[in-house]
MILUMRO-633534 format. One record per residue (C-alpha): residue number from 1; residue in three letters; x, y, z negated. Coordinates in nm, 2 decimals. Example, Ala and Ser with C-alpha at 12.3 -4.5 7.8 and 13.67 -1.06 7.14 Angstrom:
2
R, 1, ALA, 1.23, -0.45, -0.78
R, 2, SER, 1.37, -0.11, -0.71
This chain:
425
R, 1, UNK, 6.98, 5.67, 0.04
R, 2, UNK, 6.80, 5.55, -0.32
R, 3, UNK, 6.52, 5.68, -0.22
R, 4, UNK, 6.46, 5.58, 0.15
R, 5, UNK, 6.61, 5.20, 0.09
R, 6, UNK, 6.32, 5.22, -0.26
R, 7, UNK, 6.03, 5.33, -0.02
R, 8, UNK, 6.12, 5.02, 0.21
R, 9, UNK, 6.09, 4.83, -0.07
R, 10, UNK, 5.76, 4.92, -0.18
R, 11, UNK, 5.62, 4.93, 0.16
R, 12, UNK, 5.75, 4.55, 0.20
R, 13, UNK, 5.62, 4.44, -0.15
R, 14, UNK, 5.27, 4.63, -0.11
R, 15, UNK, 5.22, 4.51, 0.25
R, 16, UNK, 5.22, 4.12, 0.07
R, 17, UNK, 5.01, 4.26, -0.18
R, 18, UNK, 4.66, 4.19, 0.00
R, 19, UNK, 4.67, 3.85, 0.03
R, 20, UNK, 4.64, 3.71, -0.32
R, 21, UNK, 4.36, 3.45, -0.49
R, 22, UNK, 4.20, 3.76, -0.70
R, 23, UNK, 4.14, 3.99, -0.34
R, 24, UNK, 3.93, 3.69, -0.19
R, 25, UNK, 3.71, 3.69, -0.49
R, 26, UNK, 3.71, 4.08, -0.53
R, 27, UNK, 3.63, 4.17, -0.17
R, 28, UNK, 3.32, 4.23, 0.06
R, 29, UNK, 3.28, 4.07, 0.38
R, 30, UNK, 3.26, 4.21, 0.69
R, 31, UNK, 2.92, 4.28, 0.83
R, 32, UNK, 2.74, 3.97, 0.93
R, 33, UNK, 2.45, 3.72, 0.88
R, 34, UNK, 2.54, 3.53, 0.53
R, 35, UNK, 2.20, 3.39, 0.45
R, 36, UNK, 1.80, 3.38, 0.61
R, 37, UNK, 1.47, 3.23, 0.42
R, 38, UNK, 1.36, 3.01, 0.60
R, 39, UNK, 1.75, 2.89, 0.60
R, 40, UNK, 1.86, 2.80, 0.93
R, 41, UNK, 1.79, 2.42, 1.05
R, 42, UNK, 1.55, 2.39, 0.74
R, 43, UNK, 1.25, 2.20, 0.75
R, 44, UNK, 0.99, 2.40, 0.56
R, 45, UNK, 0.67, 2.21, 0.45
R, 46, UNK, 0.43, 2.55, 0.46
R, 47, UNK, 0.46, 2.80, 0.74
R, 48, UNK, 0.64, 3.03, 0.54
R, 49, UNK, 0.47, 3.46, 0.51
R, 50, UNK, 0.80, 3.64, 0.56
R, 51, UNK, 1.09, 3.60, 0.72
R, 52, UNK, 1.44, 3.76, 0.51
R, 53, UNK, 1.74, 3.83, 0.64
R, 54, UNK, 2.04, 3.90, 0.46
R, 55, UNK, 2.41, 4.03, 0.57
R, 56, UNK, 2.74, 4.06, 0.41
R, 57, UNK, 2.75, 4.48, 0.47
R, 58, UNK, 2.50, 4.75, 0.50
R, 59, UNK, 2.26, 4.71, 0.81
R, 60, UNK, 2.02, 5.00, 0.96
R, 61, UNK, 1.70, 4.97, 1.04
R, 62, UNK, 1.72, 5.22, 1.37
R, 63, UNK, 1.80, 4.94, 1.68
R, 64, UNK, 1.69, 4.67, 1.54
R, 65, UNK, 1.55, 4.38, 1.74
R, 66, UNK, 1.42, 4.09, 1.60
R, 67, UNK, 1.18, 3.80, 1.74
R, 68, UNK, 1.09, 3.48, 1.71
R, 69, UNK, 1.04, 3.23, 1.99
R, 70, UNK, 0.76, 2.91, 1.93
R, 71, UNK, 0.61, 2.57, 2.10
R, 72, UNK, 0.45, 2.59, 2.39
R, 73, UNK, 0.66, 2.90, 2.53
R, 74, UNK, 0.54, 3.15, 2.29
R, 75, UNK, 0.69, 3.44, 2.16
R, 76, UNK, 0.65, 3.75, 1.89
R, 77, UNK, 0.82, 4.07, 1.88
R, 78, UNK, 0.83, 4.10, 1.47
R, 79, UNK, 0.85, 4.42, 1.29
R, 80, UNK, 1.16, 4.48, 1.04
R, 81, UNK, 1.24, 4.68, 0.76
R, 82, UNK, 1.50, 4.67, 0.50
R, 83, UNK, 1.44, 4.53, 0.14
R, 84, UNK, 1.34, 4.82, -0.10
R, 85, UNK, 1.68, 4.90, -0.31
R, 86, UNK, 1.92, 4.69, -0.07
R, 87, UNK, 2.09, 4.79, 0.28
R, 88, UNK, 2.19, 4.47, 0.30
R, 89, UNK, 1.88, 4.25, 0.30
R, 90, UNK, 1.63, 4.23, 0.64
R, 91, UNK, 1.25, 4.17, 0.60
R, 92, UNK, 0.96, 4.08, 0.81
R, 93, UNK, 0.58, 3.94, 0.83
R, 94, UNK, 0.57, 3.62, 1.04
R, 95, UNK, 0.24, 3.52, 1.20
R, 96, UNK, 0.05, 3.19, 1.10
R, 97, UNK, 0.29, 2.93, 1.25
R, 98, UNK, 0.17, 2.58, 1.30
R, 99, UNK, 0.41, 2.27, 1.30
R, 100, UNK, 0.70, 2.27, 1.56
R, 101, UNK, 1.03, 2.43, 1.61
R, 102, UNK, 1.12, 2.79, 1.60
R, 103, UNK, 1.43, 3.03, 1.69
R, 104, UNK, 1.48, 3.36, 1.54
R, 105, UNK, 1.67, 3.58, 1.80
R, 106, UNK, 1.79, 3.89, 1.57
R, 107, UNK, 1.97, 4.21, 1.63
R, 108, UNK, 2.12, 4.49, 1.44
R, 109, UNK, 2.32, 4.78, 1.41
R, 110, UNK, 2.58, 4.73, 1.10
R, 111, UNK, 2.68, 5.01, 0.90
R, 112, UNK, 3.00, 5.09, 1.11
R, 113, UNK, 2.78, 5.15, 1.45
R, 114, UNK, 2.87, 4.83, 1.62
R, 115, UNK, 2.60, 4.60, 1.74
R, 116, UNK, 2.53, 4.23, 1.58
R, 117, UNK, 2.32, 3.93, 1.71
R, 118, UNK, 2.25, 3.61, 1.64
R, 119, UNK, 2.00, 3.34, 1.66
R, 120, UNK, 1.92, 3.01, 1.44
R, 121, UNK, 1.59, 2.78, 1.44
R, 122, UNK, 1.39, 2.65, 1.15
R, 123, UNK, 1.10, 2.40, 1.13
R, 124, UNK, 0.77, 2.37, 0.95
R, 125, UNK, 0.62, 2.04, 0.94
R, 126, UNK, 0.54, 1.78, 0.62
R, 127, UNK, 0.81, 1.54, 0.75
R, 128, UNK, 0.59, 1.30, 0.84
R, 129, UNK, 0.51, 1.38, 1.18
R, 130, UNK, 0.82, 1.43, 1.43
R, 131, UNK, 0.87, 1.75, 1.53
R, 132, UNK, 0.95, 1.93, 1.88
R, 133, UNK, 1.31, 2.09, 1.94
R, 134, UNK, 1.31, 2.45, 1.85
R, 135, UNK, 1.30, 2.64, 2.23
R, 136, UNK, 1.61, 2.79, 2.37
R, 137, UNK, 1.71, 3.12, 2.33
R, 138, UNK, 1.53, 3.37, 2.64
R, 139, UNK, 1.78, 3.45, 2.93
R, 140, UNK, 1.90, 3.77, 2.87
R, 141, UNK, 1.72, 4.09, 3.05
R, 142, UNK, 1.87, 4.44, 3.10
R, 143, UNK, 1.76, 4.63, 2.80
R, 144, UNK, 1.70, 4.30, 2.58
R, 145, UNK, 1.90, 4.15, 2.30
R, 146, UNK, 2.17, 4.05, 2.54
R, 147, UNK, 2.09, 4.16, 2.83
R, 148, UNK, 2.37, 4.38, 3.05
R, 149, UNK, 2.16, 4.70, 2.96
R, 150, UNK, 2.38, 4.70, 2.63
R, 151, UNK, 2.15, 4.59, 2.35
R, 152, UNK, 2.38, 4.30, 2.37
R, 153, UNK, 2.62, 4.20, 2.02
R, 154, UNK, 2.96, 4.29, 2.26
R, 155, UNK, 3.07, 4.66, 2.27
R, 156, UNK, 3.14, 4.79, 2.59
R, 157, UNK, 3.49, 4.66, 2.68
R, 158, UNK, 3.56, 5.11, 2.75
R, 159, UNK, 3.48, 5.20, 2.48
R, 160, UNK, 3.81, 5.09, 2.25
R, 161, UNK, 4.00, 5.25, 2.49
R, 162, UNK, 3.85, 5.57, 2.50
R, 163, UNK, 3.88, 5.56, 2.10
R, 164, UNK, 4.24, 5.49, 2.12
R, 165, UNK, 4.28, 5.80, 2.36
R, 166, UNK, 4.08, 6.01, 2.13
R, 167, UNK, 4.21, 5.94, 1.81
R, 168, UNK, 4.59, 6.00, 1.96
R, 169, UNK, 4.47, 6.34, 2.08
R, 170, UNK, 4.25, 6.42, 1.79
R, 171, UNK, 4.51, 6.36, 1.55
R, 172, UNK, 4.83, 6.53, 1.73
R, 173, UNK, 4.60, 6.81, 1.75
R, 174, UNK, 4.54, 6.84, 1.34
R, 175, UNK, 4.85, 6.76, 1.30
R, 176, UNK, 5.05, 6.98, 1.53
R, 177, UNK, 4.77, 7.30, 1.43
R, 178, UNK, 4.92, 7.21, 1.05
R, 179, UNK, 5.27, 7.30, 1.10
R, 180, UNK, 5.18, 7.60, 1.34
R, 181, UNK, 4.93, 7.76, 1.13
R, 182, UNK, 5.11, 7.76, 0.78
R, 183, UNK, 5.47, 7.78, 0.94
R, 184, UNK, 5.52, 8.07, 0.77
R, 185, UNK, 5.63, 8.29, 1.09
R, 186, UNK, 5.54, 8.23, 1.46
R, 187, UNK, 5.55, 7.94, 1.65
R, 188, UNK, 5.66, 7.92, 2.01
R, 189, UNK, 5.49, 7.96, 2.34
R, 190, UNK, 5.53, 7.63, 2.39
R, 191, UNK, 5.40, 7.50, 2.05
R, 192, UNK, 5.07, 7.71, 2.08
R, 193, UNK, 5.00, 7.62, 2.48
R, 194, UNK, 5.02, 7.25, 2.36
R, 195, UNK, 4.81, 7.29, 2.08
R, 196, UNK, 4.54, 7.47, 2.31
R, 197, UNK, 4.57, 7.20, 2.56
R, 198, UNK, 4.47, 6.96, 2.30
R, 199, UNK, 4.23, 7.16, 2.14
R, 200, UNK, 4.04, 7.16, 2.48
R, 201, UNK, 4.07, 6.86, 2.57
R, 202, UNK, 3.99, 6.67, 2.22
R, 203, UNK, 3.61, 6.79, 2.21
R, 204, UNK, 3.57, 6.62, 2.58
R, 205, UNK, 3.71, 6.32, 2.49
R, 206, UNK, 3.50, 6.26, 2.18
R, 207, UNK, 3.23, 6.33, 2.39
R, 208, UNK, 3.24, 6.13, 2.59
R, 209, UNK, 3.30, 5.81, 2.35
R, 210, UNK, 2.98, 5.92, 2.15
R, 211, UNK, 2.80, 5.89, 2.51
R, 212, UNK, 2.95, 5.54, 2.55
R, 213, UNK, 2.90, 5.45, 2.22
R, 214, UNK, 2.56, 5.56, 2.23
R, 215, UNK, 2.47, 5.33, 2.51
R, 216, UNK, 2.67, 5.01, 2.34
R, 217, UNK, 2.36, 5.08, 2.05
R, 218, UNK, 2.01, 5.20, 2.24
R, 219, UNK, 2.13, 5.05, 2.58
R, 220, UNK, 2.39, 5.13, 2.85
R, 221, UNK, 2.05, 5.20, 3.07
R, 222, UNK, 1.92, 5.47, 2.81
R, 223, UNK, 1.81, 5.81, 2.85
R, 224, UNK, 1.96, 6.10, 2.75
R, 225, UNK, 1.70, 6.18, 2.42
R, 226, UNK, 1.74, 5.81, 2.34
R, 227, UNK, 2.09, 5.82, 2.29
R, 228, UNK, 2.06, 6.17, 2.11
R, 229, UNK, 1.86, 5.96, 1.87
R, 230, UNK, 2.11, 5.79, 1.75
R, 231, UNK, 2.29, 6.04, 1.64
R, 232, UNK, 2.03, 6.10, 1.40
R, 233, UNK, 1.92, 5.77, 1.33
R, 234, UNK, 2.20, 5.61, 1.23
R, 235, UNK, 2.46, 5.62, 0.95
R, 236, UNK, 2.77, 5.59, 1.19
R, 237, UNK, 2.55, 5.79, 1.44
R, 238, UNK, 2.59, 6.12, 1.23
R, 239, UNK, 2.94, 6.07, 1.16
R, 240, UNK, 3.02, 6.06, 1.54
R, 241, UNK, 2.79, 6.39, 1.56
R, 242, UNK, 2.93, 6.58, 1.30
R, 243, UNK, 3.31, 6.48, 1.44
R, 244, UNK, 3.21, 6.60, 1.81
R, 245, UNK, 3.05, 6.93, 1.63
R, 246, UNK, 3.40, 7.05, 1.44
R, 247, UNK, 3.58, 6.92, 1.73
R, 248, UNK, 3.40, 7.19, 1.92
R, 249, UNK, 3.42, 7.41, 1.69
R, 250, UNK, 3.83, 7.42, 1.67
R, 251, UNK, 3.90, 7.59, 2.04
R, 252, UNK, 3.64, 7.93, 1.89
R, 253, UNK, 3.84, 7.93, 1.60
R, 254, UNK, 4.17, 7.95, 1.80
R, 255, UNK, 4.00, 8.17, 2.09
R, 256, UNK, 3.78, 8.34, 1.95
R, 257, UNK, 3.80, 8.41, 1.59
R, 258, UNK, 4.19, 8.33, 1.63
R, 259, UNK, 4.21, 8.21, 1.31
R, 260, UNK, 4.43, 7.87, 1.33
R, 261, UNK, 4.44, 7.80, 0.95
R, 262, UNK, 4.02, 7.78, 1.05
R, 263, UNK, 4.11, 7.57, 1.31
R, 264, UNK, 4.37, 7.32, 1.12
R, 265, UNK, 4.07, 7.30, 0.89
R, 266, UNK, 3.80, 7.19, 1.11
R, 267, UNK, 4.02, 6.99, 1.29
R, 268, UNK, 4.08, 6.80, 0.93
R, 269, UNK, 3.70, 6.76, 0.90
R, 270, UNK, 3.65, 6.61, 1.23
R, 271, UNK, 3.90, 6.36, 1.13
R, 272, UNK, 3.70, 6.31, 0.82
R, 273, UNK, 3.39, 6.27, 0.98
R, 274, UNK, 3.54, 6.01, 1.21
R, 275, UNK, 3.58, 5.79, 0.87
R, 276, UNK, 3.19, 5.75, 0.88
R, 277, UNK, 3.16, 5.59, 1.22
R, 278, UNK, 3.40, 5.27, 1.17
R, 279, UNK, 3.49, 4.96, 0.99
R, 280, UNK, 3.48, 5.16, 0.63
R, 281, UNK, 3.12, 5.27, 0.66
R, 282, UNK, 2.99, 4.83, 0.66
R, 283, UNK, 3.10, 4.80, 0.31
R, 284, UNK, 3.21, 4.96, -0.06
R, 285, UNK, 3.17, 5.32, 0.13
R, 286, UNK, 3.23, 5.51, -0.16
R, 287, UNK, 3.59, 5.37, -0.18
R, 288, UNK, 3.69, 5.26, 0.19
R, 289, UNK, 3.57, 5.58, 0.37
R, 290, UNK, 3.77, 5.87, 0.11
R, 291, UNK, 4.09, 5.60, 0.17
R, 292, UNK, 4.03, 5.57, 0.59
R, 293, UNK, 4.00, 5.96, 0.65
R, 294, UNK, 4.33, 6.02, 0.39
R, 295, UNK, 4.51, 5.74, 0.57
R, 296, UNK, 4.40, 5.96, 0.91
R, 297, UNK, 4.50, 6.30, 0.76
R, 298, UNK, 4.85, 6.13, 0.68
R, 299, UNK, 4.95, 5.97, 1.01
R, 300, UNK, 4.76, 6.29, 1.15
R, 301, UNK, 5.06, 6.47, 0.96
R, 302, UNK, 5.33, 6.26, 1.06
R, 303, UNK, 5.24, 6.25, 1.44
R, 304, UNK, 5.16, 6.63, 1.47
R, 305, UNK, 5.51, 6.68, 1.29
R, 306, UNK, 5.73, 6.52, 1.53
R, 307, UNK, 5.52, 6.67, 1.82
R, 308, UNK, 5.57, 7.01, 1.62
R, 309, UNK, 5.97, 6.91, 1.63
R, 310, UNK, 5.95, 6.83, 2.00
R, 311, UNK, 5.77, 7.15, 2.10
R, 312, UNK, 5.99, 7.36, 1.86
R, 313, UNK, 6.32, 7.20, 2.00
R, 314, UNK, 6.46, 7.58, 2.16
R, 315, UNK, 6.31, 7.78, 1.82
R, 316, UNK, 6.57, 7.96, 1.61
R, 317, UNK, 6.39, 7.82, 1.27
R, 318, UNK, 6.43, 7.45, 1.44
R, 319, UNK, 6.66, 7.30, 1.20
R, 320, UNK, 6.42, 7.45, 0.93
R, 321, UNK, 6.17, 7.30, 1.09
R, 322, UNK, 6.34, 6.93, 1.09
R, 323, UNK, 6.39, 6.98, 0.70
R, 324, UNK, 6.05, 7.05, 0.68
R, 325, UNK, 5.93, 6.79, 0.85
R, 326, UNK, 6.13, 6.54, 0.70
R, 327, UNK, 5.98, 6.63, 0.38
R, 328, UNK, 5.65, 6.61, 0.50
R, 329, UNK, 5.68, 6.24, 0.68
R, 330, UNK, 5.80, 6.13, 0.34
R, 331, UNK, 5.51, 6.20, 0.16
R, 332, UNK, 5.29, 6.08, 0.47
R, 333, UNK, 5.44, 5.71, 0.50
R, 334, UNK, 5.37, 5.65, 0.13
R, 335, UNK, 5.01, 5.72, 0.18
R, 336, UNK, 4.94, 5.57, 0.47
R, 337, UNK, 5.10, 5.27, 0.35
R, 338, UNK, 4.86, 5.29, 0.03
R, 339, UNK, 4.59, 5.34, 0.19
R, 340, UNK, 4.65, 5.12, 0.51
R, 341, UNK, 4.70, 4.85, 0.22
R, 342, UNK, 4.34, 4.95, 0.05
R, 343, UNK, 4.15, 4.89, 0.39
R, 344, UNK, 4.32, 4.55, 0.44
R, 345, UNK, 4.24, 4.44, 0.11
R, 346, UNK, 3.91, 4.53, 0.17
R, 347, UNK, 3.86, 4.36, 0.50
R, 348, UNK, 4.08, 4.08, 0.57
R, 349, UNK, 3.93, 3.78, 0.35
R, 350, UNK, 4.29, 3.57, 0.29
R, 351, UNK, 4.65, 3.55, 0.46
R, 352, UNK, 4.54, 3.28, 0.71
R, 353, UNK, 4.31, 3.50, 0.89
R, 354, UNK, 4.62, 3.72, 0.96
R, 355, UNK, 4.78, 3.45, 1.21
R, 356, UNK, 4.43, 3.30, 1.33
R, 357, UNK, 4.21, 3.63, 1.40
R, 358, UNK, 4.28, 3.91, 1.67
R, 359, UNK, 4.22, 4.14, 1.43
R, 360, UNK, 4.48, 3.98, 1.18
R, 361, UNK, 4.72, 3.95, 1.46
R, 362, UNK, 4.68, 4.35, 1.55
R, 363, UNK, 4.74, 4.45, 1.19
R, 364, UNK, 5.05, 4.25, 1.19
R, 365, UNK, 5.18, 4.43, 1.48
R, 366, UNK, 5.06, 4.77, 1.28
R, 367, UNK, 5.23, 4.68, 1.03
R, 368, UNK, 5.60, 4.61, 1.25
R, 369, UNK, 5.52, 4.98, 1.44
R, 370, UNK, 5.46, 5.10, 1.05
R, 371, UNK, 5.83, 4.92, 0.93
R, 372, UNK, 5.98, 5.04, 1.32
R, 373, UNK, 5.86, 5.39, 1.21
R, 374, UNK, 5.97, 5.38, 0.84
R, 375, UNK, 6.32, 5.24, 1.00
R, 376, UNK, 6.31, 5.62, 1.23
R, 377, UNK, 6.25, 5.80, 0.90
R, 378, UNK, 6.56, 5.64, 0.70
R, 379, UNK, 6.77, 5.71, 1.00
R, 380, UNK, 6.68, 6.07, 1.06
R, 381, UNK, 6.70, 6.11, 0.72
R, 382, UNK, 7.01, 5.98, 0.63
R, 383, UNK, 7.20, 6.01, 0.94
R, 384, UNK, 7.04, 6.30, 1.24
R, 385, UNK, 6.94, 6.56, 0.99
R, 386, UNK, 7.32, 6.59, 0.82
R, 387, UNK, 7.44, 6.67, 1.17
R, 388, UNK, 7.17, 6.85, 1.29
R, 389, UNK, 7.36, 7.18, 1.26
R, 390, UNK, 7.57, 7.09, 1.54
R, 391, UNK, 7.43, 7.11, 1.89
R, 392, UNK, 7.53, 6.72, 2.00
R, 393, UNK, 7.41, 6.59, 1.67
R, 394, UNK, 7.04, 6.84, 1.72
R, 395, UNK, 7.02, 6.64, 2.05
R, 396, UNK, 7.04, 6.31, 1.90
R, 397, UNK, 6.74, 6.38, 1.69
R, 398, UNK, 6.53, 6.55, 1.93
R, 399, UNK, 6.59, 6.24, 2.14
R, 400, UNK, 6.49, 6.01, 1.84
R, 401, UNK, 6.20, 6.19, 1.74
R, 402, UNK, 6.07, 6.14, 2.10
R, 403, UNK, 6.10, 5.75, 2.09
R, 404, UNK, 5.97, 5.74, 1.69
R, 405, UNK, 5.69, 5.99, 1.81
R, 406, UNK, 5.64, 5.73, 2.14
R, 407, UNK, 5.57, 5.44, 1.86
R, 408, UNK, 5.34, 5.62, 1.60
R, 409, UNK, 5.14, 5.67, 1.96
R, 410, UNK, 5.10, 5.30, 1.98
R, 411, UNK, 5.04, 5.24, 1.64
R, 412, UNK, 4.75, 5.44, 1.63
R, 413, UNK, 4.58, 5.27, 1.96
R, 414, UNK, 4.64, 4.93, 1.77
R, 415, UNK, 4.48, 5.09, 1.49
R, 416, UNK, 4.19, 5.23, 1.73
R, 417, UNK, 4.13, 4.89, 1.91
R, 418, UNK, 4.10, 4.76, 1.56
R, 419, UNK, 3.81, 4.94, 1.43
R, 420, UNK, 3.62, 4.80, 1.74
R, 421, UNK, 3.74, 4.41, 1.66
R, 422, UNK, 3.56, 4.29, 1.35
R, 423, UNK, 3.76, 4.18, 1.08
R, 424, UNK, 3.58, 3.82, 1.00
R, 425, UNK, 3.47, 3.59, 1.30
């Protein structure tokens, strides 16, 4: 009782934690434009050689678009490059620009693989001659920077739902392999034909969001090689890549090799590998990514476990099974809430963004599923597992794992939907 009623205390108490003066100085913003030179709506009195860009998180330099519309209709395609020693700062050679208005039409892919865009104008003129209106921005074409053909800012509206579907499967999978492979005896028939199911179906699913993904970058219109190259290119590209690979890899192990402690490892990997391709990889890598793919591996524990109890309900070692699984979801909550603190810290700039933002609102509701589910633990704890020796009081828990197992579901699509919502607006 001391301990479960003390662990909803700290989850409370850290949850508030985030939101404090010191974490809105300490913090890194989410990936977007913070500054350009020329400075937007600045009058320059020299046509200036270079045109810098500079964002709040890393950039690449694969998919980027920029150009710069002039007087008279004109129009340059301009070559970018990142700033030597910085992936956060954009550079690029202008032409010789006479006096007038100009709009800089930019594009980018930040360092968490979703798409960015923009535009602002500047002038150049010596203030004493009036000056022309910059020129609109171009109307959109398939394939251009906003154009239908998915070189667009927006993600493709699919593609968080087919992250939400493949994160549920990829971790019940690594989860549910976990307590099968290092039981300590066999599983069930039923136990192992899940975790084949899943282990089938979890490669197809992941690829098919890196092929949707992979058009939301190069262009929903692309090629086959031209998405490939993205996998390559970019940062968040190779982390999708190297998740779909060890996906693949986890049905040889278990049909092939038949080695499921190989399997519950590569599965693992993918899950780390994963942590490369979302909001952790824009900004203080070295920190957010290690704490996104331990805060995976630990809800990846806690979901596989009550799948484990559900598909292990007619075992003889089931009320083993529950005690060990208990244990197990203990450890778990405490670092996802840790860690699901961490990445809030990091992204959400102060408490008002938590009512005003969609992303704020979302990881309010994650954080009622993650209370709703620390309420499931404290009552199997204290209350199922005591009486799970009798058959009525085994029934009442395999019925409650099945509704706390139902909500950890939907906490990890709100957490899936979220890494495609950026944090900042």
């Amino acid at each position: 009782m001391k301990r479960a009623a003390g662990l909803t205390v700290l989850l409370g108490a850290l949850w508030a934690a985030p939101c404090g003066a010191a974490h809105a100085a300490a913090r890194d913003l989410h990936t977007q434009l913070e500054g350009s030179t020329p400075a937007a709506n600045d009058t320059v009195p020299r046509a200036p050689a270079e045109l810098v860009l500079t964002f709040g998180g890393l950039v690449e330099e694969s998919g980027m678009l920029l150009r710069l519309l002039g007087p008279a209709g004109r129009s340059w395609t301009l070559e970018g490059r990142r700033a030597p020693g910085s992936s956060r700062v954009l550079r690029s050679d202008l032409p010789a620009l006479g006096p007038g208005g100009y709009r800089v039409e930019w594009r980018v892919v930040s360092g968490d693989g979703h798409p960015i865009s923009g535009d602002f104008v500047f002038y150049v003129g010596d203030g004493a001659t009036p000056l022309a209106t910059a020129p609109p921005p171009l109307a959109p074409a398939p394939g251009d920077l906003d154009g239908e053909g998915g070189l667009g800012a927006a993600v493709p509206a699919l593609l968080p739902s087919v992250r939400a579907v493949c994160d549920a499967v990829e971790l019940l999978l690594a989860g549910l392999l976990l307590f099968g492979a290092f039981r300590g005896g066999r599983s069930t028939g039923r136990t192992h034909a899940v975790t084949n199911v899943l282990a089938l179906v979890a490669p197809a699913l992941v690829a098919a969001y890196a092929w949707i993904w992979a058009g939301s970058v190069v262009g929903l219109d692309a090629g086959g090689s031209e998405r490939l190259d993205a996998f390559g290119a970019l940062f968040s590209g190779r982390g999708v890549a190297a998740e779909l690979v060890l996906l693949v890899l986890v049905p040889w192990a278990i049909f092939l090799a038949r080695r499921r402690k190989l399997a519950t490892v590569l599965a693992a990997l993918a899950i780390f590998a994963g942590a490369f391709a979302g909001h952790a990889a824009s900004h203080t890598a070295s920190l957010s990514i290690p704490a996104s793919a331990v805060h995976q591996l630990a809800v990846a524990t806690w979901l596989g476990g009550l799948l484990f109890l559900i598909t292990e309900a007619r075992s003889e070692a089931w009320r083993a099974s529950v005690e060990r699984v208990s244990d197990a979801a203990i450890a778990a909550v405490v670092v996802v809430t840790l860690t699901g603190i961490l990445q809030a810290w990091l992204l959400v700039d102060s408490l008002g963004q938590l009512t005003t933002t969609t992303y704020g609102l979302l990881l309010l509701a994650k954080g009622a599923g993650l209370l709703g589910l620390v309420a499931f633990g404290a009552y199997h704890r204290l209350r199922l597992v005591p009486a799970v020796s009798s058959e009525a009081g085994a029934a009442r828990l395999r019925r409650s794992v099945g509704a706390e197992l139902a909500l950890t579901v939907a906490v990890v699509v709100i957490a899936a939907v979220m890494s495609h919502i950026p944090p900042n607006p």
